[in-house]
C-alpha positions as CSV (number, residue, x, y, z in Angstrom):
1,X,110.7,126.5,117.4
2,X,107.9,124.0,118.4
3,X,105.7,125.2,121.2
4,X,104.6,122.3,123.4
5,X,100.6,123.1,122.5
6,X,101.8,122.8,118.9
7,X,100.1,119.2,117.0
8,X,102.0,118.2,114.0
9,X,100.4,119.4,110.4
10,X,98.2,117.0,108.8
11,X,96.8,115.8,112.5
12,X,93.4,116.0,113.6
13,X,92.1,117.8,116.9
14,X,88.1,117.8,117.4
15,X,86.6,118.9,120.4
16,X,83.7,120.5,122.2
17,X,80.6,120.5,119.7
18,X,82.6,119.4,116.8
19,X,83.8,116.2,118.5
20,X,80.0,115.4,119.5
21,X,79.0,115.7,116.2
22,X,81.6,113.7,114.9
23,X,80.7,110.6,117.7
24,X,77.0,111.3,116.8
25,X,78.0,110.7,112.9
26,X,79.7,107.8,113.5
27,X,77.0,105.9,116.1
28,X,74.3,106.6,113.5
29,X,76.0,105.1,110.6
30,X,76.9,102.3,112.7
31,X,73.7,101.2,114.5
32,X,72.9,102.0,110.3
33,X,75.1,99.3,109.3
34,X,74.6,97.0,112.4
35,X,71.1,97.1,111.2
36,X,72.4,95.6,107.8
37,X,73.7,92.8,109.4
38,X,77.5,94.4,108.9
39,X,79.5,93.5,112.3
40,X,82.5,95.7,113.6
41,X,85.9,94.7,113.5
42,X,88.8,97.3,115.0
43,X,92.2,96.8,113.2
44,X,95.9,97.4,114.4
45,X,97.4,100.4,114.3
46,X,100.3,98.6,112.5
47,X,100.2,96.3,109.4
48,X,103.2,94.0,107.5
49,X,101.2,94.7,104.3
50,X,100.7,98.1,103.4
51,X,102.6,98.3,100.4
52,X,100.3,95.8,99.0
53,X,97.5,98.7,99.4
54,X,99.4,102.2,98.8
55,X,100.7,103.0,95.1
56,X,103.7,105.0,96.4
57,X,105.0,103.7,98.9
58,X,106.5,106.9,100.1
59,X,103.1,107.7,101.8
60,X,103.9,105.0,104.4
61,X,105.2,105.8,107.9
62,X,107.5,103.3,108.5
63,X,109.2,101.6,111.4
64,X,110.9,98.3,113.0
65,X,109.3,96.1,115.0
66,X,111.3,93.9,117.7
67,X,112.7,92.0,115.0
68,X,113.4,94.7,112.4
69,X,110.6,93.5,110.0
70,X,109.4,96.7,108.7
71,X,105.5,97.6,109.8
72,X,103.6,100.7,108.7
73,X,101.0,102.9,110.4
74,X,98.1,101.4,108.7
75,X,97.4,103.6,105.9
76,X,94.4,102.0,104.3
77,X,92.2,99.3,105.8
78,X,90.7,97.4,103.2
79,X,93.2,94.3,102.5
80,X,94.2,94.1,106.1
81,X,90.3,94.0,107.1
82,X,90.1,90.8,104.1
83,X,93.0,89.3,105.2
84,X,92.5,89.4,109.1
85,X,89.0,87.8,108.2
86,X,89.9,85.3,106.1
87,X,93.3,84.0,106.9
88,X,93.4,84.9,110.9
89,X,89.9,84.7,112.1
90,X,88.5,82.2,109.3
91,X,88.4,79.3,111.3
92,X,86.5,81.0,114.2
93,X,83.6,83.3,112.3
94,X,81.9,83.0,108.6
95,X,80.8,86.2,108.7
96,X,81.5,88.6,105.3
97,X,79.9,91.5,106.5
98,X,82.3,93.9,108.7
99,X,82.7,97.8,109.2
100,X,85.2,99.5,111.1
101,X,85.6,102.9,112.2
102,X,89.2,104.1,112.5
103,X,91.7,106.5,111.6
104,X,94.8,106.2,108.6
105,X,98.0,107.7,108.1
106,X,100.5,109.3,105.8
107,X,103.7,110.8,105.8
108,X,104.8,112.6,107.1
109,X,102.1,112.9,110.4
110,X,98.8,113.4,108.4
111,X,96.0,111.2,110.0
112,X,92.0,111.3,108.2
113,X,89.2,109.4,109.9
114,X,87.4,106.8,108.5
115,X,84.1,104.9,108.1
116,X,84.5,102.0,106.5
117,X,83.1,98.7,105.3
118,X,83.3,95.3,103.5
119,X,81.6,92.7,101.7
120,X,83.6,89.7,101.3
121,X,83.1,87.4,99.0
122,X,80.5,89.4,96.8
123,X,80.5,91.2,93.6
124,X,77.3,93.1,93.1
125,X,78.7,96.5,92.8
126,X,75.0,98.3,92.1
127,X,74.6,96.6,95.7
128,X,77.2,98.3,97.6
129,X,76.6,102.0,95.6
130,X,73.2,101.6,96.5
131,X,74.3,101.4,100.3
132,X,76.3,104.0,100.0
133,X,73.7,106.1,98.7
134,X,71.3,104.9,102.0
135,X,73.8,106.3,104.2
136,X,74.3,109.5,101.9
137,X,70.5,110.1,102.7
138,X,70.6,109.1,106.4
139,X,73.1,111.7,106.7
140,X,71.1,114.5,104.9
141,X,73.1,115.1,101.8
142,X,72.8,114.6,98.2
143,X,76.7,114.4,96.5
144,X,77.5,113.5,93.3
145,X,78.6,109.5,93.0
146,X,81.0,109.2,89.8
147,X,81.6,105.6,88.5
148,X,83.8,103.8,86.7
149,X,85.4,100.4,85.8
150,X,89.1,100.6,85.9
151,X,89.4,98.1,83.3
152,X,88.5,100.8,80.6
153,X,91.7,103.3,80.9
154,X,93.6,100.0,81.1
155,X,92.3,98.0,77.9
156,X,92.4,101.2,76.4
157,X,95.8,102.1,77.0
158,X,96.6,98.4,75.4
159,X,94.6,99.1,72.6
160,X,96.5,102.2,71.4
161,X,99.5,101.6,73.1
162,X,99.4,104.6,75.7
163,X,101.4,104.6,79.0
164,X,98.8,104.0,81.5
165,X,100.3,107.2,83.5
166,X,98.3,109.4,81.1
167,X,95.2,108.1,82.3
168,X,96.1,108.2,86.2
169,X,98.0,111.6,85.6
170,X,94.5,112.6,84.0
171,X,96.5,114.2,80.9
172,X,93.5,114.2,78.7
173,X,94.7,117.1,76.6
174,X,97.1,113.6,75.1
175,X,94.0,111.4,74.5
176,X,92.3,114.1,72.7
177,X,95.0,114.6,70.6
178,X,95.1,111.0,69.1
179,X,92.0,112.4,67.6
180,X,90.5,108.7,67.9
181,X,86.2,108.9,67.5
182,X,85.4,106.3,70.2
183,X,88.2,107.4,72.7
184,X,86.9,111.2,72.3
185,X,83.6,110.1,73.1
186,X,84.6,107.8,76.0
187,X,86.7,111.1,77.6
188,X,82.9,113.1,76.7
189,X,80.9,110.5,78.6
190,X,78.8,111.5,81.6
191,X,75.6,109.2,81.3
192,X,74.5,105.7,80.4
193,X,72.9,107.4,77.3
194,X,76.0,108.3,75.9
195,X,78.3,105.3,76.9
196,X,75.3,103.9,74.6
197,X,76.2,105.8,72.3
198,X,79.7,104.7,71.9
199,X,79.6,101.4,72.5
200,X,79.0,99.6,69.0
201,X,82.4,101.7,67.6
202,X,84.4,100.7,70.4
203,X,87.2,97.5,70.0
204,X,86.0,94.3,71.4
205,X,87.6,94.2,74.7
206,X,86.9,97.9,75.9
207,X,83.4,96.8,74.5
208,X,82.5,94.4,77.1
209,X,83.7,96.4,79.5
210,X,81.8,99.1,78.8
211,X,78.8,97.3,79.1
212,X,79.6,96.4,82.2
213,X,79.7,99.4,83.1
214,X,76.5,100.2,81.6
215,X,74.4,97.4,83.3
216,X,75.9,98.6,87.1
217,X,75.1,102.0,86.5
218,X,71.6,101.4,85.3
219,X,71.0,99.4,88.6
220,X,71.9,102.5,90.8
221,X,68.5,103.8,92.2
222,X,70.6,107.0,93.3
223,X,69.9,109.6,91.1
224,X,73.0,112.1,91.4
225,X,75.1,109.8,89.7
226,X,77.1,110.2,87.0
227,X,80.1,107.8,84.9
228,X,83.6,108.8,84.1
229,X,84.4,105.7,82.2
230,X,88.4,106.9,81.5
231,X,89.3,107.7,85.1
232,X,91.9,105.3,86.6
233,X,92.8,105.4,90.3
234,X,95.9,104.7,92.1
235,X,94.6,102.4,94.7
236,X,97.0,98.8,93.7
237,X,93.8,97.0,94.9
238,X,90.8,98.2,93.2
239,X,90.9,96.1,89.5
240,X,87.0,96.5,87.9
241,X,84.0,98.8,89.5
242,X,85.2,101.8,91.1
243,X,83.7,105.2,92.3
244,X,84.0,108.1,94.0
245,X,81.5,110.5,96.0
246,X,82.2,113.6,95.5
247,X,81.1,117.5,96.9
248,X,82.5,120.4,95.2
249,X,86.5,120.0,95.9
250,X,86.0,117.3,98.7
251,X,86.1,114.0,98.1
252,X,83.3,112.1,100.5
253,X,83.7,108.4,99.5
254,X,85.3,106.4,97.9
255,X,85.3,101.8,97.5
256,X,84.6,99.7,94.3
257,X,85.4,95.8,93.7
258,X,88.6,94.3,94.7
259,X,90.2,90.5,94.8
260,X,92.0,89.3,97.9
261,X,92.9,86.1,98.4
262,X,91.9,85.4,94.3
263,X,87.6,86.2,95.9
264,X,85.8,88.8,94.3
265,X,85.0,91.6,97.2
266,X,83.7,95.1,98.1
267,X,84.3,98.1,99.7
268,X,83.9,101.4,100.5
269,X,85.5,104.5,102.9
270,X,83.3,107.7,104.1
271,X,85.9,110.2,104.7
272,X,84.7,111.5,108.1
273,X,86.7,114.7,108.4
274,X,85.1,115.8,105.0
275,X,81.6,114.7,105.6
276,X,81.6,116.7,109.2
277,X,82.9,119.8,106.7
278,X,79.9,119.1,104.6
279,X,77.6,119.3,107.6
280,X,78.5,121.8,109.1
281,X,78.4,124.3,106.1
């Protein structure tokens, strides 16, 4: 039985001094990011292209619209954000700077509120985890960011012939088993130091990578950061720098590199509901 007070699991109710500090959060890190020239840009609730985004696609809430084309509840903003920019509103603004603040959904009725941004047309990863870390400290909190570059677990997987769902299942009890030198100091790696290291014993094509790594990381002036050069992620979009901020079991932020439209851009997403767990303990 469903009483009629009852909210569905997985929704979000804030009110009372929790929803003040959660408008307070957001109007700092936007007059933050309206100070760096970012602009604000509110998207639909309902997107054509979601499954261009989400890995599984049974995540999407999905309906009709009047001419039974399937939409989705928007379940991630990044590509729509890129593609409203460039294709819808190109011919009216120039802009490449935009952050939005908005909530996504899941099946079956879970909703998460986010802060997000993008940088269109640019590539500079260091740039963008160094923003990130700026709003880390106007917020008050010092998280781990982990880093990566999604072309590793991928080139590596070619390399040795691995299904690439042992790298996004993170089954590295398999990888340790090859009993492979480089890859079992790859899976050890945590600094710059030891990606180092590796690198001259590595094949030519994780090589480069590697060092790409390398170079990004040592332009991070943040200094709780750390690399995790085998971790893959299931966002479809993300294809080169990636990373996560992370605080105990939570997961803060997340954004890395991405192409739409065949242009190099970034982005993040601060998970609201978890930072406002972080502040309050």
């Amino acid at each position: 039985m469903i009483f009629e007070h009852e909210i569905p699991d997985g929704s979000r109710l804030y009110f009372g001094n929790i929803a003040k500090k959660k408008r307070v959060l957001e109007n700092k890190i936007a007059t933050f990011l309206e100070n760096k020239n970012f602009d604000e840009i509110v998207t639909p609730n309902f997107s054509y292209s979601q499954h261009q985004s989400i890995d599984d696609e049974n995540q999407l809430i999905k309906i009709s619209d009047s001419e039974n084309n399937q939409v989705s509840l928007r379940a991630d903003s990044t590509l729509d954000v890129a593609r409203i920019i460039t294709r819808r509103l190109g011919r009216t603004t120039s802009h490449k700077k935009w952050f939005y603040i908005q909530p996504v959904f899941s099946y079956p009725s879970n909703e998460n509120y986010q802060i997000g941004l993008e940088w269109l047309e640019y590539d500079n990863a260091s740039d963008m985890i160094n923003l990130t870390s700026e709003v880390l400290d106007l917020i008050g909190i010092k998280p781990l960011i982990q880093v990566t570059n999604i072309n590793i677990p991928k080139l590596v997987a070619e390399e040795l012939a691995l299904d690439l769902e042992i790298f996004k299942n993170g089954e590295v009890s398999k990888l340790f088993d090859l009993k492979i030198t480089w890859l079992n100091k790859l899976l050890y790696a945590t600094t710059n130091d030891d990606l180092r290291d590796v690198v001259s014993i590595l094949p030519s094509n994780v090589k480069v990578e590697v060092e790409k790594l390398i170079s990004i990381v040592e332009a991070i002036t943040y200094k709780n950061t750390t690399v995790s050069p085998l971790y893959y992620t299931p966002m479809k979009y993300y294809d080169d720098v990636y990373y996560r901020v992370i605080e105990g079991n939570l997961t803060l932020a997340k954004g890395g590199r991405y192409k739409s439209e065949g242009v190099s851009s970034l982005g993040f997403a601060l998970y609201t509901d978890n930072l406002l767990k972080i502040l309050e303990d």
